[in-house]
C-alpha positions in Angstrom: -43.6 -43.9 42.9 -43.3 -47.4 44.2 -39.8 -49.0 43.3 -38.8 -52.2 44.5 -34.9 -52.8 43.7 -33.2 -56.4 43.9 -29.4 -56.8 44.4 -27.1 -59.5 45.5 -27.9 -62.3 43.0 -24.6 -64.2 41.2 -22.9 -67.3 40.6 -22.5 -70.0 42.9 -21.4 -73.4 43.2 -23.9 -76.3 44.2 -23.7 -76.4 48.1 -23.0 -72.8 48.4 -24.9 -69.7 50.0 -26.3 -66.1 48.7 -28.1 -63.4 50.6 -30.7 -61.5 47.6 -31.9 -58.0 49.3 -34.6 -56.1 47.9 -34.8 -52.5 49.0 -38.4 -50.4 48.2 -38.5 -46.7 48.1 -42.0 -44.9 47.4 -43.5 -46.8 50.3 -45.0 -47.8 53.9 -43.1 -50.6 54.3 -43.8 -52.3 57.3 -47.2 -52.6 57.0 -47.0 -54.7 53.6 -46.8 -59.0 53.8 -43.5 -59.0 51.4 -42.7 -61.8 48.7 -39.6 -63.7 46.9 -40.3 -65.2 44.0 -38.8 -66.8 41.0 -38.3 -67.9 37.5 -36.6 -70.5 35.9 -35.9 -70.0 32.1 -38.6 -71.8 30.5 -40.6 -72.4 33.5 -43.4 -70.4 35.5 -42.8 -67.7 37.9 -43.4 -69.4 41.7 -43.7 -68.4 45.3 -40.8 -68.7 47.2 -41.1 -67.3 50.7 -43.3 -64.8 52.4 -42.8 -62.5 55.5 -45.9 -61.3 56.8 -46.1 -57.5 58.7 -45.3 -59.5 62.2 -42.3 -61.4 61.0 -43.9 -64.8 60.4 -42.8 -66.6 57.5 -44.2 -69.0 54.9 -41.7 -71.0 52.5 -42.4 -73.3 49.6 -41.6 -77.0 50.0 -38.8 -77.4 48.0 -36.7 -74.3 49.7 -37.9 -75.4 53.3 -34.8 -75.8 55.8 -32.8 -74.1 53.0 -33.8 -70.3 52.5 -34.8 -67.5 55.5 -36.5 -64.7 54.4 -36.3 -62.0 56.5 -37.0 -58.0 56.8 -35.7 -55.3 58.2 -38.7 -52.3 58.5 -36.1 -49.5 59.2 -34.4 -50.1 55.9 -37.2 -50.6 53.9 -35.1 -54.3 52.9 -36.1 -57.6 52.9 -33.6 -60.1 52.6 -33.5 -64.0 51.2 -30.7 -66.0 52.4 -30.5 -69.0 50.4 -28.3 -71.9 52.0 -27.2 -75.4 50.3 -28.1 -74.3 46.9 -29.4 -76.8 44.0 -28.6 -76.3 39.9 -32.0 -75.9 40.2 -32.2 -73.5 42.3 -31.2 -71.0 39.2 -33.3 -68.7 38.4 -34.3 -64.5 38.8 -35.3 -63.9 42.1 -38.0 -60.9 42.4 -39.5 -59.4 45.4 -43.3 -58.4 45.2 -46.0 -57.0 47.4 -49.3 -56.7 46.5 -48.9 -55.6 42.7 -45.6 -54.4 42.7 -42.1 -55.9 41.2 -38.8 -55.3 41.0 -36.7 -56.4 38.0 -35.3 -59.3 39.5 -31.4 -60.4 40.2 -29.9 -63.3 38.1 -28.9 -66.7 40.8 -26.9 -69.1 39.2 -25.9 -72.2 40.5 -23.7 -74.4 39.1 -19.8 -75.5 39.6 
């Protein structure tokens, strides 16, 4: 049984960092393009960053400069280390690949 499992989330002040991990059992992992997402109350669930099987990354516009995502294969873990944080940056952070989810971990920012 695919489980993905997301840790790491909390609160922090505007300006602050946060490293989210999200660690899959069940799984080949390395083979898999990997996913953060997240969602705002109220809003839609969005893409956030991607890491593809080779290590290249994709990141949406408004986290560009800000957030890494990274992996590491051995662990089954891939990793979002979010840098200058925004207010609106709060929101649950879920990993994904293909159709599978974790549960998400809470971010908060605010001072």
């Amino acid at each position: 049984q695919v489980q993905l499992v997301e840790s790491g989330g909390g609160l922090v002040q505007p300006g602050g960092s946060l490293r989210v991990s999200c660690a899959a059992s069940g799984t080949i992992f390395n083979i898999y393009i990997m996913n953060w997402y997240r969602q705002a109350p109220g809003k839609q669930r969005e893409l956030v960053a991607t890491i593809f099987p080779n290590g290249n990354t994709n990141y949406a516009d408004f986290v560009k400069g800000r957030f890494t995502i990274s992996r590491d294969n051995a662990k089954k873990t891939v990793y979002l280390q979010m840098n200058s944080l925004k207010p609106e940056d709060t929101a649950v952070y879920y990993c994904n690949f293909i159709r599978n989810w974790g549960k998400g971990t809470l971010v908060t920012v605010s001072s």
